[in-house]
C-alpha positions in Angstrom: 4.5 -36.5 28.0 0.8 -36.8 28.2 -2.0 -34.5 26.6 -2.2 -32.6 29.7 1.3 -31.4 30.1 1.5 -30.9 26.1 -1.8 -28.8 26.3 0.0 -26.6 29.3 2.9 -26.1 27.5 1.5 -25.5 24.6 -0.1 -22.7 26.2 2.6 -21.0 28.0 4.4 -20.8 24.6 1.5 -18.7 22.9 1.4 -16.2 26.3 4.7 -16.1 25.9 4.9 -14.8 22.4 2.3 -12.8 22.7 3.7 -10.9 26.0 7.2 -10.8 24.6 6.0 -7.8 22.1 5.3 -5.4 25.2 8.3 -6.8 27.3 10.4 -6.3 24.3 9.2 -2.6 24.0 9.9 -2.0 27.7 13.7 -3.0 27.5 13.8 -1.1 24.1 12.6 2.1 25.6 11.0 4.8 22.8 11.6 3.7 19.1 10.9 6.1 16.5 8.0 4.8 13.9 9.0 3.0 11.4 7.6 2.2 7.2 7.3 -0.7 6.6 7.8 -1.1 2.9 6.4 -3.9 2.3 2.9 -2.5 3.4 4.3 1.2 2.1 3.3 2.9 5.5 4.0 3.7 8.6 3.8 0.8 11.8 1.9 2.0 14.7 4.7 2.4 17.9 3.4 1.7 21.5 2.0 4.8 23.2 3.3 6.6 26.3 1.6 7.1 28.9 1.6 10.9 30.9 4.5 10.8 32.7 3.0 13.9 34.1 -0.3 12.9 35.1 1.2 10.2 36.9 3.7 12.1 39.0 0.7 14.5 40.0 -2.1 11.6 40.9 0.7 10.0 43.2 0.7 13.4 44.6 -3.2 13.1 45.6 -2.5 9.7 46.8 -0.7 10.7 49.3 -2.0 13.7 50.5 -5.5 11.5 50.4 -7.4 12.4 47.8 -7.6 9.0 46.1 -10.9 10.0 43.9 -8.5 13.1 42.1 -5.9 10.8 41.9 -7.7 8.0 40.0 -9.7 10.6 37.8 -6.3 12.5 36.8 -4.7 8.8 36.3 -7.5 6.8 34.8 -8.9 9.8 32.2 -6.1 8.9 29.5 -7.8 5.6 29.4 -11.7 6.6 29.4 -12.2 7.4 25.8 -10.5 3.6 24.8 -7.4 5.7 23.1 -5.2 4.7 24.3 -6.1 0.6 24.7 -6.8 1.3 20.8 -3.7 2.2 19.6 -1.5 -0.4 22.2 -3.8 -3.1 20.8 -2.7 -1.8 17.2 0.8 -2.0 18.5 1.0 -5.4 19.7 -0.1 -6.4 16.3 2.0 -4.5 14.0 5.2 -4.8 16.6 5.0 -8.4 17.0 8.5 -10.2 16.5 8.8 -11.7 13.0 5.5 -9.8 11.7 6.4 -9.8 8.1 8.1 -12.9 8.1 4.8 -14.5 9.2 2.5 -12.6 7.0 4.6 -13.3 4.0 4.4 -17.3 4.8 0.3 -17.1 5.3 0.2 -15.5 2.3 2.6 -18.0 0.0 0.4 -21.1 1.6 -3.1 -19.1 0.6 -1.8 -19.2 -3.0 -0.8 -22.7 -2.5 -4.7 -23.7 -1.7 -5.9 -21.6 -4.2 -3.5 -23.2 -7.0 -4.7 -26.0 -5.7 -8.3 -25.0 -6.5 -7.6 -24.1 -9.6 -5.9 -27.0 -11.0 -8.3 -28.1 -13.3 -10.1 -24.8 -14.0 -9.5 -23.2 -17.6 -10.1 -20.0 -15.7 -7.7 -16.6 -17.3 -6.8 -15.8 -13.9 -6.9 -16.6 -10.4 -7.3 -14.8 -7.2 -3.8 -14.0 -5.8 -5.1 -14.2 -2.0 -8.1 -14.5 -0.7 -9.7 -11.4 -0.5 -10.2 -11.8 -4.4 -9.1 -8.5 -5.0 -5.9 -8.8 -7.1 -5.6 -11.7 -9.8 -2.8 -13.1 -11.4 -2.5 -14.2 -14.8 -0.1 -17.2 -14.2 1.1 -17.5 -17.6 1.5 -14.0 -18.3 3.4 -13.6 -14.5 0.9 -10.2 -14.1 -1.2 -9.3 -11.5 -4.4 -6.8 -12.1 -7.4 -5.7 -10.1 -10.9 -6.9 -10.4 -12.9 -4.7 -13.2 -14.5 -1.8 -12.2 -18.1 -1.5 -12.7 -20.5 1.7 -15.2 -23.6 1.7 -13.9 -26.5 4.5 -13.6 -25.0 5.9 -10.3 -21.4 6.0 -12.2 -22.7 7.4 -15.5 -24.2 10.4 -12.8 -21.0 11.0 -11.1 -19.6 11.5 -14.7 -22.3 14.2 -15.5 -21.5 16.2 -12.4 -17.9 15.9 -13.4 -19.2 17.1 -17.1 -21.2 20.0 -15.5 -17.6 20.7 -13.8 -15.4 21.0 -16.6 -18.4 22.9 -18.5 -18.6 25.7 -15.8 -14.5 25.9 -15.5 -14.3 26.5 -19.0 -17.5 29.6 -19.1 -16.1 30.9 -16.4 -12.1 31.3 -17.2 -12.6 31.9 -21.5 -9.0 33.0 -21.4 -7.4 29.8 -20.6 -7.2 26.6 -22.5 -8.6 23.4 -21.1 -7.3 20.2 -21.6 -7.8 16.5 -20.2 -5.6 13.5 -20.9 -6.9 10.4 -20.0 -4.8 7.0 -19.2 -7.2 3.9 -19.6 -6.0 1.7 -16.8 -6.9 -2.1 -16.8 -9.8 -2.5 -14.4 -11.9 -0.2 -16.7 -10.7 -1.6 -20.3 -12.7 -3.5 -22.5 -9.6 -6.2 -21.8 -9.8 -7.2 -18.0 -9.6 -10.9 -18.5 -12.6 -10.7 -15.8 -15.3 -8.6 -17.3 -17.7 -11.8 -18.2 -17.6 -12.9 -14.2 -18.5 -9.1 -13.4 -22.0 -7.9 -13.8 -22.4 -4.2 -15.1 -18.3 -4.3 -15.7 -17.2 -1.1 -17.0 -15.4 -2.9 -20.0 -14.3 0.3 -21.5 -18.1 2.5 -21.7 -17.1 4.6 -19.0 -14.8 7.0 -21.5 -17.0 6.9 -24.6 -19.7 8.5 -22.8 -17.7 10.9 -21.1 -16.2 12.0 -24.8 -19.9 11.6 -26.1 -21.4 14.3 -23.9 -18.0 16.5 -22.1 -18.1 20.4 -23.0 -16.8 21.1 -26.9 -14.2 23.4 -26.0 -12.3 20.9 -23.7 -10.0 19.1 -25.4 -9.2 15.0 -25.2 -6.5 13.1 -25.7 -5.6 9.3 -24.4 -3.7 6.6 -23.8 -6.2 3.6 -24.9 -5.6 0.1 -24.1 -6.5 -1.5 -27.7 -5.3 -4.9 -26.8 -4.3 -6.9 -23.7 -1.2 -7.1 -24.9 -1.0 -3.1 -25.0 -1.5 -3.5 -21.0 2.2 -5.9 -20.8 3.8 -2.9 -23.2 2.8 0.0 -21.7 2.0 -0.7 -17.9 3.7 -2.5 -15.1 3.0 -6.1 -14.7 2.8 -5.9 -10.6 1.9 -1.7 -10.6 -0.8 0.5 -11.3 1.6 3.3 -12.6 2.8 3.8 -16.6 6.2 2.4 -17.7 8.6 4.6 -19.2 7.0 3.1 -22.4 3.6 4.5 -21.6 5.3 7.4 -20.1 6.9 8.5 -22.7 4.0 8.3 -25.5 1.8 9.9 -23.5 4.3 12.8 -23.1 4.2 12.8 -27.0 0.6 13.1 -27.2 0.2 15.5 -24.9 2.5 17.5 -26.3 0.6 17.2 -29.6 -1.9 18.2 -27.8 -0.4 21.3 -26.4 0.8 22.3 -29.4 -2.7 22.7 -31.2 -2.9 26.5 -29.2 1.2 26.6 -28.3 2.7 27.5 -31.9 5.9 28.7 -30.6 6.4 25.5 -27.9 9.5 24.1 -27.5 10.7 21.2 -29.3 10.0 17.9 -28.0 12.8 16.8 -25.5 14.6 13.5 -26.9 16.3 10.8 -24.8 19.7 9.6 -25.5 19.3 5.9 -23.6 16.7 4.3 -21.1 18.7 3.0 -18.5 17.9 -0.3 -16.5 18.4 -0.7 -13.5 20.4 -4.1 -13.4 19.9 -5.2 -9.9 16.1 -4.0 -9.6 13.3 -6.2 -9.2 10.2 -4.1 -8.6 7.2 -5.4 -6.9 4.2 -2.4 -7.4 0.9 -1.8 -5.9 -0.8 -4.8 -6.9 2.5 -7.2 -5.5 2.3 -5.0 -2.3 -1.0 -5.7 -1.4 -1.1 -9.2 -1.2 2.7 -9.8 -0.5 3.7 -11.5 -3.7 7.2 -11.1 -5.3 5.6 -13.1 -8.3 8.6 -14.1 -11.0 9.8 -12.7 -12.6 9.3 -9.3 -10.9 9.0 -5.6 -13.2 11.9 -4.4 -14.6 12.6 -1.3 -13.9 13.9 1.6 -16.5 14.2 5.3 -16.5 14.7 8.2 -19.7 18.2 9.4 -19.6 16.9 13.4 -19.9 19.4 16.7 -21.2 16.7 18.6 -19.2 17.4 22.3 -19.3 17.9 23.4 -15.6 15.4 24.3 -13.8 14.1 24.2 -9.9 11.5 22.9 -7.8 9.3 24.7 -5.1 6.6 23.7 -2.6 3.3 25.4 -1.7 5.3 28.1 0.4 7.7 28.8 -2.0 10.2 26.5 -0.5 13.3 24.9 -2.9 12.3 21.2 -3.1 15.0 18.2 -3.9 11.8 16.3 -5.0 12.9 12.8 -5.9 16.1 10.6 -5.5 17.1 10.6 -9.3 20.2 11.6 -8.4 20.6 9.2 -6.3 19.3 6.1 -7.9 21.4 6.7 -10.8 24.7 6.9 -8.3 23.6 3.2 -7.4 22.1 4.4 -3.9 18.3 3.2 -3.7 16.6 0.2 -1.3 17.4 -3.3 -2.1 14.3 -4.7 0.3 11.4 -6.2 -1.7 8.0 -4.2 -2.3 10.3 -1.3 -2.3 8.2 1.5 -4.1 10.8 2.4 -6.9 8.3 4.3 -8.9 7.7 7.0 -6.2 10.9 6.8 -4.9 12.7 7.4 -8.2 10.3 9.8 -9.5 8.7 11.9 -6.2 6.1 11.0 -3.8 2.5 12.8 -3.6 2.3 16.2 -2.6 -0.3 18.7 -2.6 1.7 21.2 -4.7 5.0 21.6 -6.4 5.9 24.6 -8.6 8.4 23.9 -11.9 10.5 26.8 -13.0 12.5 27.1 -15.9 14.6 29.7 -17.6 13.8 28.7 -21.0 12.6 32.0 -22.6 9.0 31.6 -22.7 6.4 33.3 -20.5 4.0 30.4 -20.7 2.7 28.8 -17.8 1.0 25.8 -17.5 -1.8 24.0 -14.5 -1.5 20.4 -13.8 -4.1 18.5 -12.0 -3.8 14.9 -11.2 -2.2 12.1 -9.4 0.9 9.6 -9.1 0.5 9.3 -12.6 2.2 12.8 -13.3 5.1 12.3 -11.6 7.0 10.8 -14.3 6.1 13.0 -16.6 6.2 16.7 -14.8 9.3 17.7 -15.9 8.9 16.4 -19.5 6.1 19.2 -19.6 7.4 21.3 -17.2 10.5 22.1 -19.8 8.1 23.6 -22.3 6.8 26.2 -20.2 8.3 29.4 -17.7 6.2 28.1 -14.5 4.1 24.5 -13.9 2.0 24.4 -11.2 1.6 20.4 -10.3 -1.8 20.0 -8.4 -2.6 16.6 -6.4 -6.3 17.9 -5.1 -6.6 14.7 -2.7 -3.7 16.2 -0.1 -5.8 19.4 -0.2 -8.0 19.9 3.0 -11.2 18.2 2.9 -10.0 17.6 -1.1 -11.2 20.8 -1.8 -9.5 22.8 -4.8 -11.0 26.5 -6.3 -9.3 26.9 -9.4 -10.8 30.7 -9.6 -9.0 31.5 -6.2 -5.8 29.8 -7.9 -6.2 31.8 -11.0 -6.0 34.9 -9.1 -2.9 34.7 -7.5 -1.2 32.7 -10.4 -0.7 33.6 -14.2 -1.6 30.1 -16.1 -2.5 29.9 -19.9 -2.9 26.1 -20.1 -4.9 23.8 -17.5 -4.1 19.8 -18.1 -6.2 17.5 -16.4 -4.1 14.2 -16.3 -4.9 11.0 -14.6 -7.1 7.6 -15.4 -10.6 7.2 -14.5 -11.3 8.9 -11.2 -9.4 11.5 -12.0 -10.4 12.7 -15.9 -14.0 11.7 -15.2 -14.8 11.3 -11.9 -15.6 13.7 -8.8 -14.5 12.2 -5.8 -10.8 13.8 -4.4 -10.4 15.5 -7.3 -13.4 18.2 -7.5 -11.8 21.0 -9.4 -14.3 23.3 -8.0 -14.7 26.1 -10.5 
């Protein structure tokens, strides 16, 4: 066969790859949108076009009025919508698509090792958008430090000036703020001496150095790198139940302070591991790496009393899929997201209500990190009100307007950096 022929074959094979995606779709017909869990969102489907629109412009063809026709037919193409979203379909639609990106991504890191062979270096980039790192003898992967400079130090004072005006403004509730040091902003990111102006753990002394007096602190510090292995996953951003579970003890120190007649501390018989579970977080997710060994993944085994769950219209909620993990009835497929899954996605509101005698009710504001640890706090009071101010519109949160329609006594601020001590998507506007 000579270069010629080779060359032309060559190049009906790629057309013919890339044209099977929309030929495929065609003998398909409509698929509903799918997640992908390895990339923990939704794949774009191909569009359809106005079945409508098309009927009537055939209509002005033949009664002759080919200019109507082509500006009824051609308009749903003008604006590039539609050309937008196909081309975004032939991408995430083709054949094989995570098959393919998982073997570009295994021969990246097999250049990069390669790189690295005879560096000394405490971690190495885990693809090549030098994003994620790995520490290869630890088998963990982490994020590149984040940085506290002048510009960060002023988003903490507005968040300061926040907190300070909340607190004048509402004298009749208690304000408190628990903050979870996460890796990229500790003094122990293997990385800080690459990174200029690397937060290295400054960020949260300042904030305690100048937040209002009356707003109480508590945390969960990262003393050690090794207190980042005990209390965090190795391939997620979220608390294990290790870190879960003694930051529900010192909160509920915490709460105690102005709660005298709180409920005891709930106590768990077992934490149960989930034998067949290999979890692969955040940080595995977003460069496809199932490094080895993967998270383990464990759960409290609660004697919770009962209690219900209700959404933002006052809706009963079956949150999570506790129920169901524990009957053995969860996804198998890697990336899976088995922190959420077990524990409740993000929502904009959920309401906790139990029948434990008290008539204490109690504001949470923060993020994914709550989740696990909702109902812990929940149990201490009548009603918890669990806040996630990024799903709000335009992330916009009045906590006066919420204070008048909702009797709360204690307001817990509970999150890592962003949201303890920073304003973006989770402005609690006073």
């Amino acid at each position: 066969m000579n270069k010629r022929n080779l060359f032309n074959r060559t190049l009906i094979l790629f057309f013919a790859i890339i044209l099977a995606v929309p030929a495929f779709w065609v003998v398909r017909g409509k698929v509903e949108p799918q997640r992908s869990l390895m990339e923990y969102r939704v794949l774009t489907v191909f569009p359809s076009l106005s079945f409508k629109d098309f009927k009537t412009s055939l209509k002005r063809v033949f009664q002759g009025k080919l200019g109507e026709a082509g500006t009824l037919f051609f308009n749903q193409f003008r604006d590039l919508t539609y050309q937008n979203h196909f081309e975004r379909a032939v991408n995430e639609q083709l054949p094989l698509r995570s098959q393919g990106i998982q073997l570009s991504k295994n021969l990246t890191r097999q250049i990069i090792r390669s790189a690295y062979v005879f560096a000394d270096d405490p971690a190495i980039p885990a693809d090549n958008r030098n994003i994620v790192f790995e520490d290869r003898e630890q088998a963990l992967l982490f994020p590149q430090p984040e940085v506290f400079r002048k510009a960060d130090q002023a988003d903490i004072d507005v968040k300061i000036d926040y907190y300070d005006t909340s607190i004048k403004l509402h004298q009749n509730q208690n304000f408190y703020a628990f903050y979870i040091e996460v890796i990229e902003d500790s003094a122990h990111n293997p990385l800080n001496q690459y990174f200029r102006n690397a937060d290295a753990g400054r960020s949260f002394p300042y904030f305690m150095e100048n937040k209002p007096e009356d707003l109480r602190v508590e945390a969960l510090l990262l003393n050690s790198y090794e207190d980042q292995l005990k209390y965090f996953y190795r391939t997620d951003h979220h608390w294990n139940v290790r870190g879960m579970l003694l930051g529900y003890e010192k909160i509920y120190n915490m709460l105690a302070e102005n709660y005298p007649d709180i409920t005891p501390m709930q106590t768990h018989d077992t934490i149960y591991t989930f034998p067949d579970i290999e979890f692969h977080g955040r940080w595995a997710r977003a460069v496809f790496y199932q490094i080895k060994p993967g998270d383990v993944f464990e759960v409290p085994l609660l004697n919770l009393p009962p209690y219900k769950i209700y959404d933002i219209e006052g809706n009963e909620l079956d949150y999570n899929h506790k129920d169901e993990y524990l009957a053995g009835d969860y996804s198998r497929a890697p990336f899976a997201d088995h922190y959420i899954e077990y524990n409740g996605k993000d929502v904009d509101f959920l309401e906790y209500v139990f029948e434990n005698g008290t008539d204490r009710n109690l504001l949470i504001i923060g993020d994914s990190f709550t989740n696990a640890i909702e109902p812990l706090l929940a149990s201490h009071y009548h009603h918890t009100y669990a806040v996630d101010i990024r799903h709000y519109p335009d992330y916009y949160f009045s906590l006066s307007e919420f204070l008048s329609t909702h009797d709360v006594d204690d307001i817990l601020v509970l999150g890592g950096p962003s949201v303890v001590m920073h304003q973006w998507r989770w402005t609690i506007n006073p």
